[in-house]
C-alpha positions in Angstrom: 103.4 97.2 108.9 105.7 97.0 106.1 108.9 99.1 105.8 109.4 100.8 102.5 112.9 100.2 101.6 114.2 102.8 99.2 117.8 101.9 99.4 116.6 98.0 96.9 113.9 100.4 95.2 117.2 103.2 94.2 119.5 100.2 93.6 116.9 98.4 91.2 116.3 101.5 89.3 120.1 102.4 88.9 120.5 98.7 87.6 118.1 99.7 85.0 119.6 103.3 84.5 123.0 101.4 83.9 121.4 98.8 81.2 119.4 101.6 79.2 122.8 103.9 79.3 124.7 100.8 77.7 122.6 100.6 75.0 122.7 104.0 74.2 126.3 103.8 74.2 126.5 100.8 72.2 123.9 102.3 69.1 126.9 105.4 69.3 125.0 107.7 71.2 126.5 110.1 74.2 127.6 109.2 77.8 124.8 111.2 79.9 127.1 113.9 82.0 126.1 115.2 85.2 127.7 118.1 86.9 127.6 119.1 90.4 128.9 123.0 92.0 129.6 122.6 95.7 130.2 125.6 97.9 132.1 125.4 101.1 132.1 122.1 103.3 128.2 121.9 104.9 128.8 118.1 106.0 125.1 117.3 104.7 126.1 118.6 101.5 129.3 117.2 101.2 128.0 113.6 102.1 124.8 114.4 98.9 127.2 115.4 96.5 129.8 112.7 97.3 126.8 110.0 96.9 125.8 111.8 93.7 129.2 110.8 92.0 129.0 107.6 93.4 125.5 107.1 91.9 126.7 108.3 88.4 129.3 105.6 88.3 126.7 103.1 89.1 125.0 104.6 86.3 127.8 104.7 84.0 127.2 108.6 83.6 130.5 110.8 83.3 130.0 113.1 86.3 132.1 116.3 87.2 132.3 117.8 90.3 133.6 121.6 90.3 134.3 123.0 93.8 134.2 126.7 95.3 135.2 128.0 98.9 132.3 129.9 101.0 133.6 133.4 100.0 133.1 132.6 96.5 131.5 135.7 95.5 128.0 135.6 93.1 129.8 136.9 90.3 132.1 134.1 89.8 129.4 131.4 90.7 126.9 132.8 88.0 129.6 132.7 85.4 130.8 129.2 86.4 126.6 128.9 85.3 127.0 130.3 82.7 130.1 128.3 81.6 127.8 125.1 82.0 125.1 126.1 80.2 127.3 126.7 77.2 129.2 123.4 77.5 127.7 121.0 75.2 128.9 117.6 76.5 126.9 119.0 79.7 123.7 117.3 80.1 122.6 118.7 83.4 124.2 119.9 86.5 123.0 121.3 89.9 124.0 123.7 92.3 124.0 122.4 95.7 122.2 124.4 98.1 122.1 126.6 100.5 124.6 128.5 99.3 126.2 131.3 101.8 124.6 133.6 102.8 126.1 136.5 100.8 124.5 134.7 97.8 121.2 135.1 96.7 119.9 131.8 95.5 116.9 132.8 93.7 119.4 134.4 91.4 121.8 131.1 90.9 118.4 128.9 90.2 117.2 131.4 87.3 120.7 131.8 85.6 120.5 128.0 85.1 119.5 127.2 81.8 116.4 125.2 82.3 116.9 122.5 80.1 119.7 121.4 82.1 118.2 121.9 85.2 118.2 118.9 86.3 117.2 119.3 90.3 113.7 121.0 88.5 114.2 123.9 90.8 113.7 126.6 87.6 110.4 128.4 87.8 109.8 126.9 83.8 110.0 123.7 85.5 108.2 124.1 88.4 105.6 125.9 86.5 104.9 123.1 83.6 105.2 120.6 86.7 102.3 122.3 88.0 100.6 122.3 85.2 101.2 118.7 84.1 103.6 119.6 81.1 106.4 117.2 80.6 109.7 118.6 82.6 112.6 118.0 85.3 110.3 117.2 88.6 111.9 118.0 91.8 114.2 114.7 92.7 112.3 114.5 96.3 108.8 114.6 95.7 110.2 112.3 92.7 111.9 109.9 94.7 108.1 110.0 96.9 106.0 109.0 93.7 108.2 106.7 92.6 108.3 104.6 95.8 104.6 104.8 96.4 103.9 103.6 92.8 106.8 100.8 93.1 105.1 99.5 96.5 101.7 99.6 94.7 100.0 102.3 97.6 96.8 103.2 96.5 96.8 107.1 96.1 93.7 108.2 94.1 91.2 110.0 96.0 93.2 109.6 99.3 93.3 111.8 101.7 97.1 113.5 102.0 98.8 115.6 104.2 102.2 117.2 103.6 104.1 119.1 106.4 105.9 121.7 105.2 105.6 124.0 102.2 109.3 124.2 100.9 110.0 125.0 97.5 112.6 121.4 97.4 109.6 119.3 98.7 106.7 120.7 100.3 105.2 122.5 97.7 106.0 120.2 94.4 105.1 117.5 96.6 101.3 118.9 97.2 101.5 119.8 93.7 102.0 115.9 92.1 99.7 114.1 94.9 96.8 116.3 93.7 97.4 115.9 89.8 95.3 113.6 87.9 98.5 111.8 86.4 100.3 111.4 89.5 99.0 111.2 93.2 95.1 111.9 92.5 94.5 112.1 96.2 92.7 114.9 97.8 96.1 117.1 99.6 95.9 119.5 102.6 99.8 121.4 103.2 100.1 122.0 106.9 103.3 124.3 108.2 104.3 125.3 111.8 101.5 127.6 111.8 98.5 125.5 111.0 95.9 125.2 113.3 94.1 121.8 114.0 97.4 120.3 113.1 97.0 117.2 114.8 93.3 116.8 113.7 94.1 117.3 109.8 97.0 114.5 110.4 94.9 111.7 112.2 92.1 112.4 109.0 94.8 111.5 106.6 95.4 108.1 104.7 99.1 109.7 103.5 101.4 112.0 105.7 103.9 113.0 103.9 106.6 115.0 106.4 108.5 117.3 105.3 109.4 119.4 108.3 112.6 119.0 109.8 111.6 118.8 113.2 113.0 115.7 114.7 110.6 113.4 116.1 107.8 115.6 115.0 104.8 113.3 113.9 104.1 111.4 117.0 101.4 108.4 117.6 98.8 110.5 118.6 98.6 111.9 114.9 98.1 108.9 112.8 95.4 106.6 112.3 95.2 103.0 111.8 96.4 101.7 108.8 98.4 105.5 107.3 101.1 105.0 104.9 104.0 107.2 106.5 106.9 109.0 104.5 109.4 110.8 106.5 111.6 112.9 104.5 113.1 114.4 107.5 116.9 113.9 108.3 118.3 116.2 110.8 121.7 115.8 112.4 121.6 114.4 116.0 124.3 115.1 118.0 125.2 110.8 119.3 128.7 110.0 121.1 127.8 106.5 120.2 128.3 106.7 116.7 131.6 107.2 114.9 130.7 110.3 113.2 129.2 111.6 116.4 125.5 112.1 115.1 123.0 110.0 113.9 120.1 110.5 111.2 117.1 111.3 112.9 113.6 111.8 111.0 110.3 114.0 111.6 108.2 110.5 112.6 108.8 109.0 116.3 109.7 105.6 114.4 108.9 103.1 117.3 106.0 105.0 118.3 104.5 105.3 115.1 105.4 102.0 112.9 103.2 99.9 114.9 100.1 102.5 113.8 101.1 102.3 109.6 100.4 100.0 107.0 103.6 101.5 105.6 106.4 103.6 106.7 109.4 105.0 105.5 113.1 104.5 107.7 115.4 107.1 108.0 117.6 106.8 106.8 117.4 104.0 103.9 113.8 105.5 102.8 113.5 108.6 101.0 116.6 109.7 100.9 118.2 107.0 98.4 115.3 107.5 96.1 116.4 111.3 95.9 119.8 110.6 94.5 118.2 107.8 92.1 115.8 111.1 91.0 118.7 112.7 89.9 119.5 110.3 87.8 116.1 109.4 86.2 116.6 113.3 85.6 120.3 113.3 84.4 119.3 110.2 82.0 115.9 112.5 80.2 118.4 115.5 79.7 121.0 112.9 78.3 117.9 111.9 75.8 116.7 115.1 75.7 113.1 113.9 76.7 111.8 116.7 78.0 113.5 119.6 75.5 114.8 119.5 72.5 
């Protein structure tokens, strides 16, 4: 069993991030500038968004982060968008979600301009993703390629299974794993109403879990030899640690690690390659890769 460690794999990447943004500095070009709206004080959010600044440093990206209160109404949020969109040394930016629930997120995503959209949650991108055009790919399911290419796990004509059919991972994530360019493997989705659950799971070569159900995929699920990434991180209440929770993923780790030929921590897996996403995203709206 090997451990896929995404906290090196992030670190590596935003080594190279930093190099590619000096040069581009140094032939006179712009400083890539990420921006970031947070609404209220969600602790999971708070934590993101603070290691999202930290990780534009490290980048050497100018970030700015612009903060509201939970009764911010939608009006003033879609015209702090709007502001965004207009501001030219802007390169991307991302509105952390969920947002209250007074505030209709569909509506936040599509006032986004989509070249700037840099978290690829705008239907343009998602639909070019899903048709293989170039575009702003969802920093999970991002994050997911990117460590299963950097480990060298085979992934054409695999079987894969993703649990859970968000729009953040589920979905895109189904999406790249069955595209010629990407994941080529053969992909079933399962959700909390799939039947055969456990059978489609033991069949796969890839689970990919997405559910955020603690301790969800169990031994009795996985076959010999499955390569195993948890992007599950729910909140734990734990009097041991000095936050009083711990990280806990969808896999039952101890169970399960022995079973894998690779396997994902939480945290220290997926979660690092998320924010290093963001930045492989920030740094193509910076070059304008994608849009012109």
């Amino acid at each position: 069993m090997e451990l896929i460690d995404g906290k090196a794999t992030a670190t590596a990447i935003k080594a190279n991030i930093a190099e590619e943004v000096k040069k581009i500095i140094a032939a006179g070009g712009k400083r890539p500038h990420l921006a970031a709206v947070l609404v209220g004080h969600d602790g999971g959010s708070e934590t993101y968004v603070k290691n999202k600044v930290i990780a534009c440093e490290q980048c050497g990206f100018k970030s700015t982060l612009i903060r509201y209160e939970d009764n911010v109404t939608e009006e003033e949020l879609l015209a702090c968008v709007d502001r965004l969109n207009k501001d030219e040394d802007v390169d991307g930016f991302i509105v952390q979600l969920p947002l209250p629930k007074h505030i209709d997120e569909q509506k936040i995503i599509m006032a986004i301009d989509y070249r700037k959209d840099v978290d690829g949650f705008h239907p343009i991108n998602v639909g070019r993703m899903a048709i293989g055009l170039p575009c702003f790919i969802s920093a999970t399911p991002l994050g997911i390629m990117t460590l299963l290419k950097h480990y060298n796990i085979e992934t054409s004509g695999k079987k894969c299974v993703v649990l859970g059919r968000s729009n953040i991972v589920g979905k895109p994530m189904a999406q790249l794993m069955m595209q010629k360019n990407y994941g080529d493997a053969t992909v079933t989705v399962c959700h909390s109403h799939s039947i055969n659950l456990k059978d489609e799971c033991r069949h796969a070569d890839i689970i990919v879990s997405a559910i955020g159900k603690p301790n969800f995929v169990t031994a009795d699920m996985v076959k010999k030899g499955a390569v195993i990434i948890d992007v599950g991180t729910t909140r734990v209440p734990d009097p041991t640690k000095k936050k009083g929770f711990h990280l806990n993923g969808d896999v039952k780790f101890d169970e399960v690690s022995p079973l894998c030929s690779f396997i994902t921590p939480v945290p220290g897996g997926v979660g690092p390659m998320t924010i290093c996403s963001l930045m492989k995203n920030t740094l193509s709206a910076g070059k304008k890769e994608f849009y012109k």
